[in-house]
C-alpha positions in Angstrom: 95.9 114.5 79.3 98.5 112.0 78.6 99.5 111.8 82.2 95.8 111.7 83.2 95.4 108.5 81.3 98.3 106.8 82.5 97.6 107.7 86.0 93.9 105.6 85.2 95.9 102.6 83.7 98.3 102.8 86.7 95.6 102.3 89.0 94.2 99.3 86.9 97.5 97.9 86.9 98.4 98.4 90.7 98.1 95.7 93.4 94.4 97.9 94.9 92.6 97.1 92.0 94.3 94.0 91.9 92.6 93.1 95.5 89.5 94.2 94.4 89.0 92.2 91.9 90.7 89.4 93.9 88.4 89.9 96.7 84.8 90.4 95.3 85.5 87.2 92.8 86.3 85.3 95.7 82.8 86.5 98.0 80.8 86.6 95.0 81.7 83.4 93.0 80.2 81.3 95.9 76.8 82.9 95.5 76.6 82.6 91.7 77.2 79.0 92.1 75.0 78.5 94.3 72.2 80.4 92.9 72.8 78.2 89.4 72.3 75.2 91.0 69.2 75.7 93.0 70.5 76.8 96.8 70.9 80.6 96.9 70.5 80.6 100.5 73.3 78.6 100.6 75.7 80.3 98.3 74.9 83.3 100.8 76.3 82.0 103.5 79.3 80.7 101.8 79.8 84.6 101.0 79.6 85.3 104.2 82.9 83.2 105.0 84.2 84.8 102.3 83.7 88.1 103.2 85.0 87.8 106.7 88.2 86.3 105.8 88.9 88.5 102.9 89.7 91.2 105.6 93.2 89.2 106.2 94.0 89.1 102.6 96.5 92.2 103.1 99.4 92.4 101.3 102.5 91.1 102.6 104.5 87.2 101.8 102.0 84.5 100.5 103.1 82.5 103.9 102.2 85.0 106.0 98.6 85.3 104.5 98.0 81.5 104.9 99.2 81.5 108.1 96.6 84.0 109.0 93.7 82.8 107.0 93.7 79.2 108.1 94.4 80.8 112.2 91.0 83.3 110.7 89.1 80.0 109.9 89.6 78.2 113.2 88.9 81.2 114.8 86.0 82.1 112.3 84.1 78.7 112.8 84.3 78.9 117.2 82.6 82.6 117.0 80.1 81.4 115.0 79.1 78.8 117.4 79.4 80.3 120.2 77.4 83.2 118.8 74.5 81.0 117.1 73.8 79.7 120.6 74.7 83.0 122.4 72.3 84.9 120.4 68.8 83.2 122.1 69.3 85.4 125.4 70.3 88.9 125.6 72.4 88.5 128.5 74.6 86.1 127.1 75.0 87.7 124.0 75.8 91.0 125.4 78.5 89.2 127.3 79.9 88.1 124.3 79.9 91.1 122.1 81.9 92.7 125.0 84.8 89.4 125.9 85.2 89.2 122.2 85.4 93.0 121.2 88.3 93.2 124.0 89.9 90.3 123.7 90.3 90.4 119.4 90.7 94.4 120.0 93.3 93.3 121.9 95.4 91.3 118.8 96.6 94.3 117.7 100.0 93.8 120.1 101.0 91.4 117.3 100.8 93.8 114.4 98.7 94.0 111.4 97.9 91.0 110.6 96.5 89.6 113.8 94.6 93.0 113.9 93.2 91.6 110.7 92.1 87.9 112.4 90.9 89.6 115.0 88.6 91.9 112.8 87.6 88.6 110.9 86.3 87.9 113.9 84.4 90.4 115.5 83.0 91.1 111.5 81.3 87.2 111.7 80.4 87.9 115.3 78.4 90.3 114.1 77.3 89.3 111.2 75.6 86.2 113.3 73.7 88.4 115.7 70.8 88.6 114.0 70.9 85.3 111.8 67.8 83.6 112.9 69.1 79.9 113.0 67.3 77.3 114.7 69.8 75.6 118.0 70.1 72.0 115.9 71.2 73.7 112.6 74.1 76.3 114.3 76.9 73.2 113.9 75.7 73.3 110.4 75.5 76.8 109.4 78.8 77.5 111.2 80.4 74.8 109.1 78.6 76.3 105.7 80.6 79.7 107.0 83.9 78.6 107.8 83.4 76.5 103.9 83.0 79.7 102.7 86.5 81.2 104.7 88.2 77.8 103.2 86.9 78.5 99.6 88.2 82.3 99.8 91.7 81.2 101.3 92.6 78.3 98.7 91.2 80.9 95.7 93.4 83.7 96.8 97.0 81.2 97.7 95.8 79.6 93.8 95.4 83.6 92.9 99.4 84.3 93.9 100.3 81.0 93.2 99.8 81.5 89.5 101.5 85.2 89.3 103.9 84.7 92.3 105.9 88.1 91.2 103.1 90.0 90.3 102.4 91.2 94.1 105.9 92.4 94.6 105.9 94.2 90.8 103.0 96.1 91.7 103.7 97.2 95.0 107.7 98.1 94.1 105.9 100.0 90.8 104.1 102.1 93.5 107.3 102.9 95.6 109.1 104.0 92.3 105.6 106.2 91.8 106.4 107.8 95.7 109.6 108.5 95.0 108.9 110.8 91.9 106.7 112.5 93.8 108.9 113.3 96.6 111.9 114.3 93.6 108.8 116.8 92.4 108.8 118.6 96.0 112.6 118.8 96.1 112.5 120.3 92.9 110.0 122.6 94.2 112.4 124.1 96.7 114.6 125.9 93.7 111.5 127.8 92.8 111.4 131.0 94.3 107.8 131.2 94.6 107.5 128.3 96.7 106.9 128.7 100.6 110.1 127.2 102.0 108.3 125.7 104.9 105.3 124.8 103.8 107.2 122.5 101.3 109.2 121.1 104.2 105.5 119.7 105.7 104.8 118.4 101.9 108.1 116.6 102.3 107.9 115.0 105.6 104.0 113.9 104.7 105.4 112.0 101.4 108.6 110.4 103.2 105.9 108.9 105.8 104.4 107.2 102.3 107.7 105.9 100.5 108.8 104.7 103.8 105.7 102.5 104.2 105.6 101.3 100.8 109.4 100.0 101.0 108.6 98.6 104.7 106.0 97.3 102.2 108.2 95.8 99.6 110.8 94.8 102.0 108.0 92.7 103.7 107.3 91.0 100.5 110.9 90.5 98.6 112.9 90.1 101.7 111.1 87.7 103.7 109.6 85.6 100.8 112.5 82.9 100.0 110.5 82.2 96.5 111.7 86.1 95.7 115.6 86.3 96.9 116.6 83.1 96.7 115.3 81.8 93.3 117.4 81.6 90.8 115.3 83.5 87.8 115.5 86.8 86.3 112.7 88.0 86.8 113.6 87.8 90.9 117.0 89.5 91.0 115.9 91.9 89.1 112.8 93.2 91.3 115.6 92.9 94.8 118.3 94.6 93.0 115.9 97.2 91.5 114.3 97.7 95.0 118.0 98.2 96.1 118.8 101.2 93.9 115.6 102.7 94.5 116.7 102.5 98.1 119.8 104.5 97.9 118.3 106.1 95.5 115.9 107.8 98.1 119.1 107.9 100.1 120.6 110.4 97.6 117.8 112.7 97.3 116.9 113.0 100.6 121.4 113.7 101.3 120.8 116.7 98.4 119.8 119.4 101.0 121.1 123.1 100.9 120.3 126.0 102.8 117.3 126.8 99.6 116.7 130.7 101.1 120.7 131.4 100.7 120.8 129.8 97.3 118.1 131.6 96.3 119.5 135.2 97.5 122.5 134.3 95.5 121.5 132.8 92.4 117.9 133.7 91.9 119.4 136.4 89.2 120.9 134.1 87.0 117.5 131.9 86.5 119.5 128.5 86.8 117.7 127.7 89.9 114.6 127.1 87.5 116.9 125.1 85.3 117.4 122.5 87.9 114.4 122.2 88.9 113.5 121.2 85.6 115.7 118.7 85.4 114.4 117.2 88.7 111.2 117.0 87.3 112.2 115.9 84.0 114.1 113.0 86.5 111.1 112.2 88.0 108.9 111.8 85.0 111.8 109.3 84.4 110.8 107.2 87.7 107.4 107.7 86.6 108.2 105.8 83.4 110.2 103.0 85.2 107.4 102.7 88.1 104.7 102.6 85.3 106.6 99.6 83.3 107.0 97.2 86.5 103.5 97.7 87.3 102.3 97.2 83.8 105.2 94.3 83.4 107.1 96.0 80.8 110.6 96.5 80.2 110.7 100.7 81.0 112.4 102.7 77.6 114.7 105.7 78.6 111.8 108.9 78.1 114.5 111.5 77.9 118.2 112.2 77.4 119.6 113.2 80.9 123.1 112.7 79.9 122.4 115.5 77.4 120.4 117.9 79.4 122.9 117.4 82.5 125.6 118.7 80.2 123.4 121.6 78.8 123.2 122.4 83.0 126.8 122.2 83.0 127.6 125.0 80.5 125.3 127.0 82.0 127.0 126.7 85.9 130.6 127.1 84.3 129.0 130.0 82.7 127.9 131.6 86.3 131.5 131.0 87.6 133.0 132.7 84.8 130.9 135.6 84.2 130.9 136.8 87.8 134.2 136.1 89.4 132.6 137.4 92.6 130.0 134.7 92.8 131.3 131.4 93.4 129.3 128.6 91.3 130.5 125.7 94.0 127.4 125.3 95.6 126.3 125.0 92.2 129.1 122.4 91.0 127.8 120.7 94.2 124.6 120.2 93.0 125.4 119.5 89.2 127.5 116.2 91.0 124.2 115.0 92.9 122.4 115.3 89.9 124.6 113.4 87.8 124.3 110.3 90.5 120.8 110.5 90.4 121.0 110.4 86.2 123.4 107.1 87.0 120.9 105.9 89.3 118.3 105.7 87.1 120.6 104.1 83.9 121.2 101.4 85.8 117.7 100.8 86.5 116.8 101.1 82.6 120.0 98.2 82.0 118.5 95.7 84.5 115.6 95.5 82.3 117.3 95.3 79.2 120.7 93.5 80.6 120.9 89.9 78.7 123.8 89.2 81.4 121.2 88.9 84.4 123.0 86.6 86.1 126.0 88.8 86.7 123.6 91.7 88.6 122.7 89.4 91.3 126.8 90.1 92.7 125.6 93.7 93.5 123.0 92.6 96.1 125.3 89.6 97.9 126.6 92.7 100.2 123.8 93.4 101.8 121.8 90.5 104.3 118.0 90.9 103.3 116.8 88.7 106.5 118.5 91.6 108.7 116.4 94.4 106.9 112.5 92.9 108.0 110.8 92.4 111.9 110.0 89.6 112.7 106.6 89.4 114.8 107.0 87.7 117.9 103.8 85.8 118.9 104.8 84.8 122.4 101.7 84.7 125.0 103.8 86.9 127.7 103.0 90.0 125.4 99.3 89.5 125.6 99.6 89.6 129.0 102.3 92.2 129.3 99.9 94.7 127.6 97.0 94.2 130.1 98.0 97.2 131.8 96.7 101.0 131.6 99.7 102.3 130.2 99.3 100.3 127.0 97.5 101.9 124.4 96.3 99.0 123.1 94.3 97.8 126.1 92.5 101.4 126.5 91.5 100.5 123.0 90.1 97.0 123.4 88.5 98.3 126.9 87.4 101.0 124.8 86.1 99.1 121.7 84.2 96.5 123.9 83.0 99.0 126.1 81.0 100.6 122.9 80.0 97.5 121.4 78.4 96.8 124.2 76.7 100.4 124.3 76.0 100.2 121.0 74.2 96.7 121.3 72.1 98.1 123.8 71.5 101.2 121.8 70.4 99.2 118.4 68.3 96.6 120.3 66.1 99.9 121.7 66.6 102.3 118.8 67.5 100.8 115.7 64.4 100.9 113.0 64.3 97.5 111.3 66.2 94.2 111.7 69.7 94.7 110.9 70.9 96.3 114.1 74.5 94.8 113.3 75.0 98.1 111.2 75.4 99.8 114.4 78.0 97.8 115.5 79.1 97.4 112.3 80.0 101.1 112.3 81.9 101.3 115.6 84.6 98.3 114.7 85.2 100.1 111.4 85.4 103.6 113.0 87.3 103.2 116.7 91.0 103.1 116.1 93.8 103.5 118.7 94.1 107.0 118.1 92.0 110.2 118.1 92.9 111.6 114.9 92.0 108.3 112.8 88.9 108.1 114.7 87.8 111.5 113.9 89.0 111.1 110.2 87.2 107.6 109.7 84.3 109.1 111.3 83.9 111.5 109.2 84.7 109.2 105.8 82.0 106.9 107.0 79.3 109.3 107.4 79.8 111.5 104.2 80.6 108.1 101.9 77.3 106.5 103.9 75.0 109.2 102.9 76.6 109.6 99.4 76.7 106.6 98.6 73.4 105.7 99.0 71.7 108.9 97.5 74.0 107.5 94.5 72.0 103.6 94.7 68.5 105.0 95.1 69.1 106.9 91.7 70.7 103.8 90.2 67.7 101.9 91.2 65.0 104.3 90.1 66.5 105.0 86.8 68.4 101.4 85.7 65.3 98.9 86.3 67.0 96.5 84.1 68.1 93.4 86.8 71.2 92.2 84.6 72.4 96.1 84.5 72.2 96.6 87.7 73.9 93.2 88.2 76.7 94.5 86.1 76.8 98.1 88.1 76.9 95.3 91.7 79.6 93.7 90.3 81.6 97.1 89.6 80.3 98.8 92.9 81.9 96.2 94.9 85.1 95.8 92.6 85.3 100.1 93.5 84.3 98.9 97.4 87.5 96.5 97.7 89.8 98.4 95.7 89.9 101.6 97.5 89.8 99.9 101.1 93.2 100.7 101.9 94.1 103.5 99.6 90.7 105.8 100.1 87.8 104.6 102.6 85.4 107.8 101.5 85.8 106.9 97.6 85.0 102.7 99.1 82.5 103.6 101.3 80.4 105.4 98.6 80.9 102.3 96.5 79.8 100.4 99.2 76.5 101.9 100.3 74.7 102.1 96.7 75.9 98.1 96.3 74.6 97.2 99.8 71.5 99.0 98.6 71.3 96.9 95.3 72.2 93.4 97.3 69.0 93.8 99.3 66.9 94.7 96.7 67.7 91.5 95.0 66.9 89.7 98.1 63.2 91.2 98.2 63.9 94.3 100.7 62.4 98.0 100.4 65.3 100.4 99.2 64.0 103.5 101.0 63.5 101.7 103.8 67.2 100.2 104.0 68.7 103.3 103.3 66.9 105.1 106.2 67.8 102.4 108.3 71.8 102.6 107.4 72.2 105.7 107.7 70.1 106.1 111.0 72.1 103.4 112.1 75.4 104.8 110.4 74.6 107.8 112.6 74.4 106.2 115.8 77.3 103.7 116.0 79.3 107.4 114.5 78.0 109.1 117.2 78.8 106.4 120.1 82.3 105.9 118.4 82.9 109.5 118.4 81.6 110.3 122.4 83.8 107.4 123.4 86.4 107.9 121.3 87.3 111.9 123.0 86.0 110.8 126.6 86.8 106.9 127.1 90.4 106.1 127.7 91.0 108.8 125.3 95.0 108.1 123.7 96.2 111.7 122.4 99.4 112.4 120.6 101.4 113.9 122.7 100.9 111.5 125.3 103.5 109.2 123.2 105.6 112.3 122.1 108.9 111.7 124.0 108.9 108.3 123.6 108.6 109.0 119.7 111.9 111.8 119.8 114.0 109.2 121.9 113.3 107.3 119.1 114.4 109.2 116.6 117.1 110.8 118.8 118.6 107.4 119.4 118.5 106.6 115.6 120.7 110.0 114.7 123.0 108.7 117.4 123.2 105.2 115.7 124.1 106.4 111.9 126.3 109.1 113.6 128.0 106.5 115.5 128.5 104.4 112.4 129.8 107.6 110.9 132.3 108.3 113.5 133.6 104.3 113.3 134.4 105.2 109.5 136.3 108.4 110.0 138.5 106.7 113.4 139.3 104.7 111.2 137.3 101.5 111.3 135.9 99.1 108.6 132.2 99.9 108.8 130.2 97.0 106.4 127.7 98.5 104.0 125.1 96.5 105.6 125.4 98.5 108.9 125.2 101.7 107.2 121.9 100.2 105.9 120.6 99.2 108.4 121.0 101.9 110.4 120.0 104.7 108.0 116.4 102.6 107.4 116.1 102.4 111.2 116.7 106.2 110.9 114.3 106.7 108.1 111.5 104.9 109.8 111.3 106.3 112.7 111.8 110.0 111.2 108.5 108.7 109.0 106.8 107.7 112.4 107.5 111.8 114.2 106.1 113.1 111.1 102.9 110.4 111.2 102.4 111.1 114.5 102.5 115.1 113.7 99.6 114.6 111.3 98.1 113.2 113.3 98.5 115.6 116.4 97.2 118.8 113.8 93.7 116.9 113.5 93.3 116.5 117.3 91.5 119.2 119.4 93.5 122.2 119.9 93.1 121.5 123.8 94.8 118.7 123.0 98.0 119.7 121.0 101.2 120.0 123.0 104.1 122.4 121.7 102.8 121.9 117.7 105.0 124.6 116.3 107.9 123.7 118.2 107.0 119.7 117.2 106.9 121.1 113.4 110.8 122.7 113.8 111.7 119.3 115.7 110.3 117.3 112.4 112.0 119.9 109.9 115.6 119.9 111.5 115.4 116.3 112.3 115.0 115.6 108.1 117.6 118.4 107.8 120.2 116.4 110.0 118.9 112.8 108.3 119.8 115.4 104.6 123.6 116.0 106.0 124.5 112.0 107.5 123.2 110.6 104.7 125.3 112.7 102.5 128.8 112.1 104.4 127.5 108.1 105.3 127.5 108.2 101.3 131.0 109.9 101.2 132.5 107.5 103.6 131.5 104.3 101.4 132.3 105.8 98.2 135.9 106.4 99.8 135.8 103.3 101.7 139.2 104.4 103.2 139.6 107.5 105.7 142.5 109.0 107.5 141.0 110.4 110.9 141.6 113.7 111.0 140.8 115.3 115.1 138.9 118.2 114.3 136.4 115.8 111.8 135.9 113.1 115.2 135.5 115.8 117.8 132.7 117.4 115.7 130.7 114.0 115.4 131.6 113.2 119.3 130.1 117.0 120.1 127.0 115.8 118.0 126.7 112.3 119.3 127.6 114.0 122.8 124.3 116.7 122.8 121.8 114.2 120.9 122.4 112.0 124.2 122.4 114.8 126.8 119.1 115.5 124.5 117.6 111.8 124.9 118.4 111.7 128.4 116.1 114.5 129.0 113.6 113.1 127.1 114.0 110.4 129.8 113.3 112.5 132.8 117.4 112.8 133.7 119.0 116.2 134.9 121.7 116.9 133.2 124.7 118.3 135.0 127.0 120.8 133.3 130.7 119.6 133.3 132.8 121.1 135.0 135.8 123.2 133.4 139.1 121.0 134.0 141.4 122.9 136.7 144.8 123.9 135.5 148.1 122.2 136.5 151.8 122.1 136.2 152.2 119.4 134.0 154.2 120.6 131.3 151.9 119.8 128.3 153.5 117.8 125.6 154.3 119.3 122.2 151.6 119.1 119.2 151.7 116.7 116.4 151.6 118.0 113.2 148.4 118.6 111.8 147.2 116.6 108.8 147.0 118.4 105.7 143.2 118.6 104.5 141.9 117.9 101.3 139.1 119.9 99.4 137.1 117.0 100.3 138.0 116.8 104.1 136.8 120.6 104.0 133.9 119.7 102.7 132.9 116.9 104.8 134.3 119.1 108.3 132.1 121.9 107.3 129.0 119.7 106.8 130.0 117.9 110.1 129.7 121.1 111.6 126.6 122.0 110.5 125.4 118.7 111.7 126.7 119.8 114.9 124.9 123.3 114.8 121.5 121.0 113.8 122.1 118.8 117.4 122.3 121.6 119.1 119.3 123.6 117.4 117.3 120.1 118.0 118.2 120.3 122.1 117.1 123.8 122.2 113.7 123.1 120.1 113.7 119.8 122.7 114.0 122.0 125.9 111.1 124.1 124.5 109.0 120.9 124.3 109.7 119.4 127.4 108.8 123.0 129.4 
């Protein structure tokens, strides 16, 4: 029950609620205002501005949102122009709908938030369709619109302008939050009733969501001078928090064991449940940190780990000296990963309760943030670049306008009263790039449509009251912007019923306006749907190989930083960094794109178990370099020893021969070397090893046995 309640406060605390309420203040106040004073149609309109640009109020750096917004207004006030005047002949206006649905569809080559303008744009495109505005007041009513866009961008800048932290709390909060839920499935894997591969897939789906939300926080701590660079506590303490948290993630997903042996061997002795425990009791601890930053609290320690790691302790010595026969050093291996992790999180409790701030800023001067974040390049060249067949995002604009257009056509014939921009409506939200999220939006739409508005007809038959169901708007479109981005069924059955209760407070029959959304719900899914399986249709594994070279050439990069350390080299801490995130993300983009590829039709799937094994030794061999990467900067120095480089040249050596193939190359088997006279030359002595160069040469050479299990899965594929 207790975790049930603080799950409900988390969500009032977190940055989705947050926008909610930022959002439908900012589209609502306008109305209000207007509606005291006398000009209600006016304060609509106003709303209208609002509600287009809202839709670039992502999260992300308080630069980049102005940026967008202002580029969203210019854009925002030219549509509705040329739309207003558009509108008085069919013809025109169909030319429109389909030049604008291409050429905004087409902003997605610059990332997400000129996606967003571009939405903006289509969204008041549509909007002015059916506006019935006389030629000499268009100027006018576009410039009440793009008022309304100024009003919501100055609102939200004042919004983050008076809690400039407060973005960045919540969304690092949420990453602490991901974390302890992947800790709870690694804990899972030393229960013997769990399916060892199923809990692999469970694993892989929650890396894809901690590595967006630290692409996420990286976005907004990293690139936002205001957060690294001033001089306050509260600042260094959110960037070097973020830090641990990052090798945090680092040390839990380097704690990977072969679970089926360990469980063979030590299921017996029941310690296997004893550690899991502790993992869990670990992550409750991240749950109590992740909970304090997003409720702005200084986190208290929740539980003694010091004490119950010890307990663990006994209990391993115990196994080793009970049963001489059954060594406990797997065991002892574990016990040391779990006393970092209980380190890990210490620390974290002393940044918040450290009075000597200014002395934890040292630990992050190692590391260069600006290296760490993209940077979008705006250029014009990749506009054009991407007007070719082969890039997915012009099949989707070609697609996207190609349906508007049908879909104007299809409401002007079809649709039942006079709001035929529901149709269209319906095929911006639902056509995405891929398949998959088609399908899955498709589906969210219709079911939250229908819900939704069976839940506003009861709301208005049994609440006649006008100020309660002002009250219920207000919370149905707090619900509606909150769970946008985290759950579209869940905002989509806010949305409907508060649709439902909008009209009737401007005059219109509710069964009548539902019938007409959901008939015209209906059609724009079912033209999205058609186009989205038979027009230009983008499937997975159309971009598989391109997506293993990439994470083929990221192994190769943190092996190769690997392999610098142990010849001998100086390798920065930054490069190992930088190359284990590229590693990371690109191993959370396979499994992504693996999702994705299960929801598609079964025509449609290429090699999916085979895909599944790539995915699951892939985060096995990310497990083992992350562990020795660690190692190596622990130990900072190494003496090169030859067997240790020519296992990581053997694994760098097939991951290549691997990518190549992925290219379309043969490879060609080397030839043995022929025998000659030449006397060889006498041996050096061999270095004497270390228990820790044993260690480290026998998880090189299961790294090596993983490269080549991943070019025999990748031969499999590519057949």
């Amino acid at each position: 029950m207790q975790s049930h309640k603080r799950e409900i406060k988390s969500f009032f605390y977190s940055q989705y609620f947050s926008d909610g309420l930022r959002m439908t203040i900012g589209i609502i106040t306008p109305a209000l205002v207007m509606m005291y004073l006398g000009h209600f149609d006016l304060g609509l309109t106003l709303s209208l501005g609002a509600l287009c640009i809202c839709t670039i109020d992502g999260p992300g750096p308080i630069s980049h949102k102005r940026n967008a917004m202002a580029a969203g207004n210019g854009i925002l006030l030219a549509v509705a122009i040329i739309t207003g005047y558009a509108r008085f002949n069919a013809f025109t206006l169909g030319l429109e709908i389909t030049a604008f649905s291409f050429l905004f569809s087409m902003l997605t080559v610059y990332g997400n938030r000129a996606a967003s303008v571009g939405t903006s744009a289509l969204l008041v495109m549509i909007f002015m369709m059916d506006k019935a505005v006389p030629p000499p007041e268009i100027p006018y009513f576009s410039l009440t619109i793009l008022a309304g866009g100024l009003w919501y961008m100055i609102f939200s800048l004042i919004f983050f302008g008076i809690r400039p932290y407060r973005a960045a709390q919540q969304i690092l909060g949420e990453n602490v939050a991901d974390i302890a839920r992947f800790l709870r499935i690694k804990a899972d894997f030393y229960l013997t009733w769990t399916d060892v591969d199923e809990n692999y897939r469970k694993l892989v789906m929650q890396q894809i969501q901690v590595s967006n939300h630290q692409d996420a926080v990286r976005e907004i701590l990293f690139k936002s001078r205001l957060m690294v660079k001033e001089s306050t506590a509260a600042s260094r303490i959110l960037v070097i928090t973020f830090n641990d948290l990052v090798d945090m993630f680092e040390q839990i997903m380097a704690t990977h064991y072969d679970y089926n042996y360990i469980r063979e061997k030590f299921e017996s002795t029941g310690v296997l449940s004893e550690i899991a425990d502790f993992l869990h009791h670990v992550a409750d601890d991240l749950d109590n940190i992740g909970y304090a930053i997003l409720a702005n609290n200084r986190p208290e320690k929740l539980s003694n780990l010091e004490l119950r790691l010890e307990h663990l302790k006994r209990r391993i010595d115990t196994i080793g000296a009970d049963d001489k026969e059954t060594s406990n050093l797997v065991l002892k291996k574990i016990l040391i990963n779990l006393r970092d992790l209980t380190k890990s999180i210490s620390n974290i409790y002393k940044y918040y309760h450290s009075k000597a701030s200014d002395s934890l800023v040292q630990s992050t001067n190692q590391v260069e943030y600006s290296k760490f974040v993209s940077h979008q390049d705006f250029a014009p060249h990749i506009f054009w670049d991407n007007l070719t067949f082969k890039s997915g995002a012009f099949k989707h604009a070609l697609r996207v306008s190609l349906v508007c257009l049908v879909g104007f056509i299809t409401a002007k014939n079809v649709s039942l009263g006079g709001h035929s921009y529901w149709v269209l409506l319906t095929i911006i939200v639902i056509l995405k790039p891929g398949f998959s999220l088609s399908k899955q939006r498709n589906y969210q739409r219709l079911i939250g449509t229908i819900a939704g508005g069976a839940i506003g007809i009861l709301i208005l038959n049994f609440i006649p009251d006008k100020t309660a169901q002002f009250i219920i708007l207000l919370v149905l479109m707090i619900g509606t912007y909150s769970f946008l981005r985290v759950n579209y069924i869940v905002s989509v059955i806010f949305m409907t019923p508060y649709v439902l209760i909008l009209f009737k407070f401007l005059g219109l029959g509710t069964i009548n306006i539902f019938q007409e959304r959901v008939i015209d719900t209906l059609i724009g899914s079912g033209i999205a749907f058609i186009a989205s399986y038979l027009l230009f249709p983008t499937w997975e594994f159309q971009q598989l190989n391109e997506t293993l070279k990439s994470v083929i050439t990221a192994n190769i990069n943190y092996l190769q930083k690997i392999l610098e350390s142990i010849s001998g080299k100086v390798v920065g801490i930054t490069e190992y960094k930088l190359a284990r995130k590229d590693l990371y993300v690109n191993s959370a983009n396979l499994s992504a794109m693996f999702e994705r590829m299960t929801s598609e039709p079964k025509s449609k799937q290429k090699s999916v178990n085979d895909v599944h094994k790539f995915v699951v030794l892939n985060h096995i061999l990310a497990s083992y370099s992350a562990n020795i990467a660690s190692a190596l900067i622990r130990s900072e120095q190494v003496t090169p020893h030859k067997d240790m480089l020519k296992l990581v040249k053997k694994s760098i050596a097939v991951l290549k021969d691997t990518d190549r193939k992925l290219s379309g190359e043969s490879i060609t088997p080397v030839e043995a070397t022929p025998k000659t006279d030449v006397v060889p030359m006498p041996e050096a002595q061999p270095i004497p090893l270390t228990a820790d160069d044993v260690l480290m040469k026998d998880q090189l050479g299961f790294i090596n046995k993983m490269a080549v299990d991943i070019a025999k899965i990748t031969d499999n594929i590519l057949r």
